[in-house]
C-alpha positions in Angstrom: 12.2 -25.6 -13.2 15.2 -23.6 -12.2 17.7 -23.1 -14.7 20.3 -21.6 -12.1 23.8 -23.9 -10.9 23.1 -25.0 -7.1 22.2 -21.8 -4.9 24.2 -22.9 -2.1 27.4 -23.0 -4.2 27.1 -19.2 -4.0 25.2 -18.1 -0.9 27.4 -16.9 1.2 27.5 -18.6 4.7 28.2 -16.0 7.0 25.2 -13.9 6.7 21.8 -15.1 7.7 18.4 -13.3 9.4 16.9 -10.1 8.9 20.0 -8.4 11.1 22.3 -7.5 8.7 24.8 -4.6 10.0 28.1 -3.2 8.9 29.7 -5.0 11.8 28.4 -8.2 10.0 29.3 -7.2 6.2 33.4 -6.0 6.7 35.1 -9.6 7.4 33.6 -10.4 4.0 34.9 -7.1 2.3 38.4 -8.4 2.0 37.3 -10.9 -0.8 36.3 -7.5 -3.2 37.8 -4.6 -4.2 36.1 -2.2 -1.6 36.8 1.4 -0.4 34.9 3.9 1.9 33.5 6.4 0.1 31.9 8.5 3.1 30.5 7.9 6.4 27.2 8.1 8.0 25.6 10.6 10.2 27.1 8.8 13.3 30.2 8.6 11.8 30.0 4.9 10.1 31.8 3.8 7.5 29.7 3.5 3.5 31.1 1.0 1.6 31.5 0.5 -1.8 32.7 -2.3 -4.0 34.0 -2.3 -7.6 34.1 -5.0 -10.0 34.5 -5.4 -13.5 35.7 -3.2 -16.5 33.3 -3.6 -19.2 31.4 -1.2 -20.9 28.1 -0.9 -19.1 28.0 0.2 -15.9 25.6 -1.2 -13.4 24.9 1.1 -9.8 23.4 -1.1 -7.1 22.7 -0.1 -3.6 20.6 -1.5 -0.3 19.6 -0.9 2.9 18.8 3.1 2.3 15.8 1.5 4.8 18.4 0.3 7.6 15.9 -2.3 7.9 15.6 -3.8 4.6 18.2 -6.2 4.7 17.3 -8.8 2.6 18.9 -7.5 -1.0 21.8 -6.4 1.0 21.9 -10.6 2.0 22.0 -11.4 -2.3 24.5 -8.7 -3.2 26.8 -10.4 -1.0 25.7 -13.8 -2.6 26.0 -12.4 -6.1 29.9 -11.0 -5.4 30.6 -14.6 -4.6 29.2 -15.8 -7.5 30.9 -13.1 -9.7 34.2 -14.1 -8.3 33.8 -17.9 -9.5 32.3 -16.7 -12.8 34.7 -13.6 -13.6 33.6 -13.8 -17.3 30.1 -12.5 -16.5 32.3 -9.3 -16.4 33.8 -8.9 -19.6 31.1 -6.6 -20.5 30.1 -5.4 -17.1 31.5 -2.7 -14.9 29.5 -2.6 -11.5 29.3 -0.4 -8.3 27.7 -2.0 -5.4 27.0 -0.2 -2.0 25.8 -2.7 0.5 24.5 -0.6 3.0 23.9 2.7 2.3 22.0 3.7 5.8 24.6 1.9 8.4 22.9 4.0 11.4 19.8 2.6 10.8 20.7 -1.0 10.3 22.3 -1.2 13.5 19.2 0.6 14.9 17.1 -1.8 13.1 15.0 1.4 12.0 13.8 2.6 8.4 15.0 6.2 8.9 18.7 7.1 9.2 20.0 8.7 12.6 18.4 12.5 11.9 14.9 9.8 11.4 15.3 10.9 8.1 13.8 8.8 5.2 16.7 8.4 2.8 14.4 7.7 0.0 12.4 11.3 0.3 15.6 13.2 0.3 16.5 12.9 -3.5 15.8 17.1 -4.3 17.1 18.2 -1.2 19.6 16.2 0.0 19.7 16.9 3.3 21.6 13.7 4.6 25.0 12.8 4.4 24.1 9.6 2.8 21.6 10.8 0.2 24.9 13.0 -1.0 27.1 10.0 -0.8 24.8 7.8 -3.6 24.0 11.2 -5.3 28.1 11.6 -5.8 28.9 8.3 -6.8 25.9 8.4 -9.3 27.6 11.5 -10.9 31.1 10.0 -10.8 30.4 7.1 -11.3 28.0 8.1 -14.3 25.8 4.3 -14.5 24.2 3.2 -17.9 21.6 1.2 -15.2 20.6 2.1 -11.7 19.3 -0.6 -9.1 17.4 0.3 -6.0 17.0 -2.5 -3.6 14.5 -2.8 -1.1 12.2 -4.7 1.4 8.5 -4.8 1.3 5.7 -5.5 4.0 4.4 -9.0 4.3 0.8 -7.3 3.6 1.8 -7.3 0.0 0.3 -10.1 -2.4 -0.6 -10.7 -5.9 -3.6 -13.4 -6.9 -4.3 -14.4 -3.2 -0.4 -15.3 -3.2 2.1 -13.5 -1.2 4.7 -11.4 -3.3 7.8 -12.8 -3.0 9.6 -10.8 -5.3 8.1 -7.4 -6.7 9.5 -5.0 -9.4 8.8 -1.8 -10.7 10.3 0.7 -13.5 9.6 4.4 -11.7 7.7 6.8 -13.0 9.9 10.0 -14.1 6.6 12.3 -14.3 3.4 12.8 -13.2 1.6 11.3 -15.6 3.6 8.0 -15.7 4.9 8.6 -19.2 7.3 6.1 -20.8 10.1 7.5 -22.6 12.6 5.4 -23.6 14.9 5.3 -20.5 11.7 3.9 -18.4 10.9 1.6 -21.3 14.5 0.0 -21.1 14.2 0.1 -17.3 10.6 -2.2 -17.8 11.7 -4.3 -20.2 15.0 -5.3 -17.7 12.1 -5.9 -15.0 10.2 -8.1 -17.9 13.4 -10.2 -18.6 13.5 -10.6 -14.6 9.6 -11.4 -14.4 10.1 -14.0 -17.6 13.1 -15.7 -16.3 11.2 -15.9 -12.0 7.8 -17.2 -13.2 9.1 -20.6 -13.6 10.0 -21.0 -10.6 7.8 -18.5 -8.0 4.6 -18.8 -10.8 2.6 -15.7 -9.6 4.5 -14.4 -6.9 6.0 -11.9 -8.7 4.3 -8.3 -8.5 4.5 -5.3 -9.7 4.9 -2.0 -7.5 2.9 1.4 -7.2 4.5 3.4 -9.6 3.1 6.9 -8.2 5.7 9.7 -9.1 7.2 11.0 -6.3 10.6 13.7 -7.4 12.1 13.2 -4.0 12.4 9.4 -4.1 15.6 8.4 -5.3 14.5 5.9 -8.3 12.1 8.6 -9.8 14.7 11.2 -9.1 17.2 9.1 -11.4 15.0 7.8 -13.6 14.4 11.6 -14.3 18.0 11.9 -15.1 17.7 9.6 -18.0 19.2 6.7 -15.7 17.0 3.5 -16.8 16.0 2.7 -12.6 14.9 -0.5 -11.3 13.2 -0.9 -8.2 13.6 -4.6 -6.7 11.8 -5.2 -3.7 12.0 -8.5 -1.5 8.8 -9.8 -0.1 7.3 -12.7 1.6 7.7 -16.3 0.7 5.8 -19.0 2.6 7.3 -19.8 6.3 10.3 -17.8 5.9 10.0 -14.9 7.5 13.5 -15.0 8.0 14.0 -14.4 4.2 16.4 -16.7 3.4 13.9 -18.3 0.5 13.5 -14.6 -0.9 17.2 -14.0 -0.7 17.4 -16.5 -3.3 14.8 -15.7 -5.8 16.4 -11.8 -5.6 19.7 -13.4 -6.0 18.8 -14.8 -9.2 17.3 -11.7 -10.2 20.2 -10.2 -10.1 21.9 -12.8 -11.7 18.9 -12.3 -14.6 19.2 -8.6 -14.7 23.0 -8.4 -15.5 23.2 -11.4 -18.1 20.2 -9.1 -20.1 22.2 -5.9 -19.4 25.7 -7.5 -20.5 24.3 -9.5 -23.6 21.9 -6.4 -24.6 18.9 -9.1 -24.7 15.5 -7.8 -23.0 12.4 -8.9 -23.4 9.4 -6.8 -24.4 7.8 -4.4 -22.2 4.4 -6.2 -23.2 5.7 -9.1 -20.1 6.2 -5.8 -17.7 2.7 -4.1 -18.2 1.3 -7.6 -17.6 2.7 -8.0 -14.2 0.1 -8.0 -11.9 0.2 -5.4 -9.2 0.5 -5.3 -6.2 -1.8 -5.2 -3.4 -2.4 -4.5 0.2 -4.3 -7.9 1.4 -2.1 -9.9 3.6 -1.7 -10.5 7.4 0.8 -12.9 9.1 -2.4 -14.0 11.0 -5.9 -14.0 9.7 -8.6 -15.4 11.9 -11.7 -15.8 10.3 -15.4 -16.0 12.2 -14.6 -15.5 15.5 -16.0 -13.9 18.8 -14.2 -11.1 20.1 -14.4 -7.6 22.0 -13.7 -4.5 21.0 -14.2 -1.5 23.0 -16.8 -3.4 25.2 -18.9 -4.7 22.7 -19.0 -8.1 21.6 -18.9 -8.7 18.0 -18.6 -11.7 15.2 -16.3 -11.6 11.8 -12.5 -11.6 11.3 -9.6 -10.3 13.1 -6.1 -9.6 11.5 -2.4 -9.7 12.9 0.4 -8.1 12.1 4.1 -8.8 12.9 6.1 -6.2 14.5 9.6 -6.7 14.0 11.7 -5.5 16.7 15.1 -5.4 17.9 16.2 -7.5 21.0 19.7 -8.7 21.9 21.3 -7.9 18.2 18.3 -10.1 16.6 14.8 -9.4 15.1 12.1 -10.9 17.3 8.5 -10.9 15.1 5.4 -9.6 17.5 2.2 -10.4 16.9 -0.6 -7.0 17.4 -4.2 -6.6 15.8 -3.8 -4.7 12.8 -7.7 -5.1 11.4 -11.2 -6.6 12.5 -14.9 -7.1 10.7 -15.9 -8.3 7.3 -12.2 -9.5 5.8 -13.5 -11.9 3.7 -11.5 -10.1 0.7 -8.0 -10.5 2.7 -5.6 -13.3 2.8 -3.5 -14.4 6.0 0.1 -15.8 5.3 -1.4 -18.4 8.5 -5.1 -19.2 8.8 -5.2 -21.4 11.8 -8.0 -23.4 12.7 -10.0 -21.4 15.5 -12.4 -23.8 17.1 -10.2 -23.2 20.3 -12.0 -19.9 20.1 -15.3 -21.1 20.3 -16.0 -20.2 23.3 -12.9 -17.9 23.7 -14.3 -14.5 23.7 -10.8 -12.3 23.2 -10.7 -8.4 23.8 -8.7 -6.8 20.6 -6.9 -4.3 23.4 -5.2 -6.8 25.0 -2.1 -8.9 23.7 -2.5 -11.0 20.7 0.0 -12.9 21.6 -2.4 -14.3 24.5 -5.1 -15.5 21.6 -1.9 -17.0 19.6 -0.7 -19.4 22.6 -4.4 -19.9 22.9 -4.3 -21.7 19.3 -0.8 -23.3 20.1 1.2 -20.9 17.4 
């Protein structure tokens, strides 16, 4: 059941794939009140975009990984749908960064241009963009932080990919809740309550490890109720446009709770199941292979590599795992009898043993 109006009223039609770039965001800035509040290490405009004038004020930002692009793909969907529904903000004042890391997005690469990770710079600070959030989460002084992300395809809950996970951070070692974390899981339970009809148990929750210099512990730490939204796999779309749609209508979920002060328990939050580290694109189970020269028997896993050719993510196949992986899942299981009497050597391309089994 999806209680939502038509998604594609609202999706916006000029951004698609995993490639999403400044150069691919600014025609569509023209729509929003936007301004540039600082550039990147190389010099590229950070945009930021404004809406509303209500009493609680929502920070959002994405891409701090440059290649985490699908929550930078439902921001864009959610200002559309803002703009057509302008009384969602009579009690909602919201910041939105879109891209926060434009170097690496361009570069398709996690870290910014220094290969710095963004997201371990929260003490020190050491990046130009890390001090652009940091000063617009002082100025612009949020009741609610968002942090958007990507995660892994190896990520699953109950034998099911995770689609959508969530996570309240930790704002101490020893994973205390005080009441801005409790705020910050019950906003993720509302999210979790208002998904499960529609993705069941594809919804996970994240590690919640504290770690000072990551920038959702930093401002939970600060007394900033953080949410951590991370956009997974869902079923043949490794594209993401699927996912782009279940985070866009946890978005939509997350504000309407914020806005009508309406959350549900925290209960719903500590019963999301967590996630865990059990998925390949490819899983081939019982076959004959080499490794190193010796012939073995059991399972062999692979992994995607997303990479960067002609301004467009091509996904490479490598071996990531082999032996007894009865306990792991693959997001494709193929049938292997083609492989019977196909003895593949794990150091050479997996790609060959894919066109072997026609995928």
């Amino acid at each position: 059941m999806n209680p939502f109006p038509p998604y594609s009223s609202f999706a916006e039609p000029k951004l698609s794939g995993r490639y999403i770039t400044n150069t691919h965001i600014d025609p569509l800035l023209s729509d929003y009140n936007h301004s540039i509040i600082g550039h990147s290490t190389s010099g590229l405009p950070i945009y930021r975009i404004r809406m509303g004038t209500g009493s609680s004020k929502v920070l959002m930002w994405s891409q701090m990984h440059g290649n985490e692009s699908t929550t930078t793909k439902s921001l864009l969907d959610l200002l559309r749908f803002l703009n057509t529904n302008p009384d969602w903000l009579d009690n909602l004042q919201l910041s939105i960064i879109p891209i926060l890391n434009p170097d690496g997005a361009k570069a398709y690469t996690r870290v910014n241009a220094n290969q710095v990770d963004l997201n371990r710079d929260a003490i020190d600070l050491s990046q130009v963009e890390s001090r652009v959030l940091r000063e617009e989460f002082d100025q612009f002084s949020p009741d609610y932080a968002f942090n958007l992300h990507d995660q892994r395809t190896i990520f699953g809950v109950n034998g099911k990919p995770a689609t959508v996970s969530l996570l309240a951070p930790a704002f101490d070692q020893n994973r205390n809740y005080n009441s801005c974390r409790t705020l910050a899981a019950q906003l993720a339970s509302t999210i979790f309550e208002g998904l499960h009809p529609m993705i069941g148990s594809q919804i996970g929750r994240f590690d919640d490890s504290f770690n000072p210099n990551c920038v959702g512990d930093a401002f939970q730490s600060a007394g900033v109720p953080t949410l951590l939204v991370e956009a997974g796999h869902y079923p043949d779309d490794y594209e993401r446009e699927k996912t782009r749609e279940y985070v866009f209508y946890a978005y939509v979920l997350a504000l309407k709770a914020i806005a009508t002060s309406s959350f549900s328990d925290i209960s719903v939050y500590c019963s999301i199941p967590e996630n865990q580290k059990l998925f390949f694109d490819f899983l081939l189970r019982d076959v004959r292979y080499l490794e190193n020269g010796d012939m073995k028997r059991g399972d062999v896993g692979l992994q995607y590599k997303e990479v960067l050719q002609n301004s467009s993510i091509a996904f490479q196949a490598a071996f990531s795992a082999s032996g007894d992986l009865s306990h792991c899942f693959g997001h494709i299981e193929p049938n292997c009898e083609k492989l019977d009497w196909f003895d593949f050597k794990i150091e050479e391309s997996a790609q060959n043993v894919l066109n072997t089994l026609d995928l």
